[in-house]
N, C-alpha and C positions, 0 to 999 in steps of 0.2 A: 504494500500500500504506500509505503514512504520511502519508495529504492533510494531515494536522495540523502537519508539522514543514513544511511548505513555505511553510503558510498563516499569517502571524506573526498576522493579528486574533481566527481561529479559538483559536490558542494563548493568546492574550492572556488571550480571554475565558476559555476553558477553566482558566488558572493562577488569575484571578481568584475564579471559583466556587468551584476546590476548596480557596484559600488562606482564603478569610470562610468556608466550610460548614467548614472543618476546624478554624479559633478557636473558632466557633459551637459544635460537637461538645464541645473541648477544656472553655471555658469554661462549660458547662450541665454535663457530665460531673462536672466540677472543684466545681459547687455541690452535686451530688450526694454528696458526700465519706461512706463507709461504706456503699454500695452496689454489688452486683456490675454493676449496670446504669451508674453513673457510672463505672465502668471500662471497661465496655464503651466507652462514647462518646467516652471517651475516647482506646481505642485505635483505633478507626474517624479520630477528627480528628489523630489523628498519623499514619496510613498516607494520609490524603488532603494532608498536609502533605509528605509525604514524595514521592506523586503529583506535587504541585505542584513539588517537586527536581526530579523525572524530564521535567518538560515544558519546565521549563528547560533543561535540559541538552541536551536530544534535541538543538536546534540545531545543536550545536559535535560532534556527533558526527560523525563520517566514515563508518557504518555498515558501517566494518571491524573483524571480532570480535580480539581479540585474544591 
């Protein structure tokens, strides 16, 4: 169900991509400064920043809810 948390090179890569496409978002959004579209990109590169938390952590989880 979760091949990704077992597979650390999978995740590796996976943390990778979304950690540089989520700067990349942030910082092009961020030159964009007075548009509703440079917000947008913005908030797309902080929820894949955020992704990139989530793929971290899955690790240490126990996959008991709490």
């Amino acid at each position: 169900m979760n091949y990704w948390k077992e597979h650390s090179q999978l995740r590796i890569i996976l943390m990778l991509t979304t950690f540089v496409l989520g700067l990349v978002l942030i910082v092009r959004g961020w030159m964009m400064t007075g548009q509703m579209a440079g917000l947008g990109l913005m908030l797309v590169g902080v929820a894949l920043l955020l992704s990139t938390l989530y793929l971290y952590n899955a690790r240490f989880t126990d996959g008991k809810k709490r």
